[in-house]
Residue, then its C-alpha position, 0 to 999 in steps of 0.5 A: x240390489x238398490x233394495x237391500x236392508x242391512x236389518x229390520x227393527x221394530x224400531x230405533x230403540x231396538x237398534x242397540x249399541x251391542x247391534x251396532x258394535x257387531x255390525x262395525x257401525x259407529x255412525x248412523x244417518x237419521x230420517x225424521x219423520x216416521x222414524x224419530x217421530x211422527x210426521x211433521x211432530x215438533x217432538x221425539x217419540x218415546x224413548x229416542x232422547x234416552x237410546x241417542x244419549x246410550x249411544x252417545x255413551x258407547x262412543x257412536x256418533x248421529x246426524x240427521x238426514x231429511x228431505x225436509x226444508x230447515x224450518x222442519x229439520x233445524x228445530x228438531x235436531x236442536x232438540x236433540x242436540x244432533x248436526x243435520x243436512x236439511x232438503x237432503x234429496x234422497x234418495x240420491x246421495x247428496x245428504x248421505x254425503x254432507x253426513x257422512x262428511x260431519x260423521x268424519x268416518x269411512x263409509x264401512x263405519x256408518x249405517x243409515x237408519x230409515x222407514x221408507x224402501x224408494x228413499x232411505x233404503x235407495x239412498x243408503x244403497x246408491x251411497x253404499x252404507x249399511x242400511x237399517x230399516x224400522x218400521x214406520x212409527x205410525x201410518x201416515x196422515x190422509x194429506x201425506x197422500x203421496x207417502x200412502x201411495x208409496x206404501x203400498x208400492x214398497x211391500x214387495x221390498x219389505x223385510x220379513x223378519x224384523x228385530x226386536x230389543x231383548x233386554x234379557x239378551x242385551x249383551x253389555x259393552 
């Protein structure tokens, strides 16, 4: 189904290496907007610099996937020092390609990791990848009236269960 999530987090910091090991997941595809950050934030939330160097560290590999143009997407994946694909036009599968192209790994190995079900989750699904859903960081500002009215339309798809980091439980790689 072109809905399918793969697995829910509350948010990317929940996304362990542990998870991804189990998952065969050595790659993952990165929206911005909601899910690095807020909407149009020039700056990664908490605790996203320090879970993509853990990652870097056990050996998994990111890029970043925007439907934004290079004035938005350039500035912030230098930041966090990640290759990306600008106006990436999910949710078809362009951009999940030119990614999975600089990720240098077959499709089994990579996830895409998104908020929103009509373009991350489509577009991982259409693609063929794993798709690991998070939860918007923040409700979306009154000018992105458009991304509200999807909200609305996306319930029915949302997962009911949704994952949350367990340090106590953390299994070490």
């Amino acid at each position: 189904m072109i809905f399918s999530i793969t697995a829910a987090f509350r948010g990317v910091t929940d996304i362990t290496p542990g998870v991804l090991e189990r998952m065969g997941v050595k790659g993952l595809i990165l929206d911005i907007d909601n899910t690095l950050t807020t909407h149009d934030n020039p700056v990664p939330s908490e605790g996203v610099t320090e879970w993509l160097a853990d990652l870097r560290k056990n050996g998994i590999a990111a890029v970043i996937v925007s439907n934004n143009k290079a004035p938005r997407v350039k500035p912030f994946a230098d930041l966090l020092g990640l290759e990306f694909v600008c106006e990436g036009a999910k949710p078809l599968t362009k951009g999940y390609s030119e990614a999975a192209g600089v990720l240098g790994m077959p499709k089994d190995q990579i996830a895409a990791v998104g908020d929103q079900i009509f373009t991350d989750v489509a577009g991982a699904n259409l693609y063929g990848i794993k798709m690991l859903y998070v939860q918007p960081i923040a409700k979306e500002p009154k000018k992105q009236r458009f991304i509200r009215f999807k909200r609305v339309l996306e319930k029915p798809f949302l997962p009911k269960k949704v994952y949350r980091r367990d340090p106590e439980k953390e299994r070490k790689i």
